[in-house]
ROMI-169160 format. One record per residue (C-alpha): x, y, z; residue number from 1. Coordinates in Angstrom, 2 decimals, padded with zeros to 5 digits. Layout:
% residues N
c1 c2 c3 i
X Y Z NUM;
...
***
This chain:
% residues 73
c1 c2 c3 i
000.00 000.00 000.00 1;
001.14 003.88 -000.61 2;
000.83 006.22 002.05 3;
000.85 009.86 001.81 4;
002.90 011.72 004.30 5;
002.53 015.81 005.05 6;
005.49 016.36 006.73 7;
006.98 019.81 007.88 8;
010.97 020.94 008.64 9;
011.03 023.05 011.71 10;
014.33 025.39 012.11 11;
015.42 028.50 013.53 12;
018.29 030.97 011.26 13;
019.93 033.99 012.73 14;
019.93 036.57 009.78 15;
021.73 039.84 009.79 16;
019.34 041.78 008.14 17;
017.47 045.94 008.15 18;
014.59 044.57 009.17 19;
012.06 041.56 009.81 20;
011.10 041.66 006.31 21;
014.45 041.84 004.97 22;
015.27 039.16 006.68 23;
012.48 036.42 005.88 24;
012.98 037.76 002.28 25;
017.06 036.16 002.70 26;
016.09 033.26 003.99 27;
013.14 032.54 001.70 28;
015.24 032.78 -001.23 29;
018.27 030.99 000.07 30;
015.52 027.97 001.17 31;
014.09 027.99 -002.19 32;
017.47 028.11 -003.90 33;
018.59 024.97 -001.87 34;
015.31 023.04 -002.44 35;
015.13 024.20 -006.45 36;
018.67 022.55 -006.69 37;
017.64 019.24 -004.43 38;
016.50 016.69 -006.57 39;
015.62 014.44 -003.58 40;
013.17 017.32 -002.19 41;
012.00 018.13 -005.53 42;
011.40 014.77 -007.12 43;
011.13 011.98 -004.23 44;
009.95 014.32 -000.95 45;
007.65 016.75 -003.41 46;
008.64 020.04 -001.21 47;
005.81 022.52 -001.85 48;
006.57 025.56 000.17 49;
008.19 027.17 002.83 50;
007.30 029.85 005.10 51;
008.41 031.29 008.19 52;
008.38 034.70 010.61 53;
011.06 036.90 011.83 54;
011.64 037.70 015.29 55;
014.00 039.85 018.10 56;
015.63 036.81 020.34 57;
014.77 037.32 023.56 58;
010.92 037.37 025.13 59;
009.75 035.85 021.64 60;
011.62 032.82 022.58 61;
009.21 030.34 023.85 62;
010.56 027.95 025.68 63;
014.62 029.51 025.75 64;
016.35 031.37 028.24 65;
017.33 034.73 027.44 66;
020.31 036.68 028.41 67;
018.27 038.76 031.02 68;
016.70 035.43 032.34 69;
020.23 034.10 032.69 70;
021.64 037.06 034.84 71;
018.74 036.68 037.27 72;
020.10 033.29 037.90 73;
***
């Protein structure tokens, strides 16, 4: 029998970049670069997009210690 699998790729980049935009824009292309030149993900694991958001490190870390939670211990 064939299955169907969705499956998603979960990372975190740190960009230097103007601006939140500017920065999702590098990555973005980079990604699709990468993928565009993969034949596995193009032809065997069918990659159909990518997507992501920009953020500050620090209090938009869920989950991670940042530096100011670090000094208070």
């Amino acid at each position: 029998m064939i299955y169907k699998v969705h499956w998603i790729v979960d990372g975190v980049a740190e960009i230097e970049a103007e601006s939140k935009e500017d920065a999702e824009k590098k990555l973005q292309e980079t990604l699709e670069d990468y993928v565009k030149s993969s034949k596995p993900l193009m032809d065997k694991f069918y990659a159909k997009s990518i997507q992501g958001t920009a953020y500050l490190p620090g209090n938009d870390e869920k989950g991670e210690k940042n530096e100011e939670d670090e000094k208070e211990d």
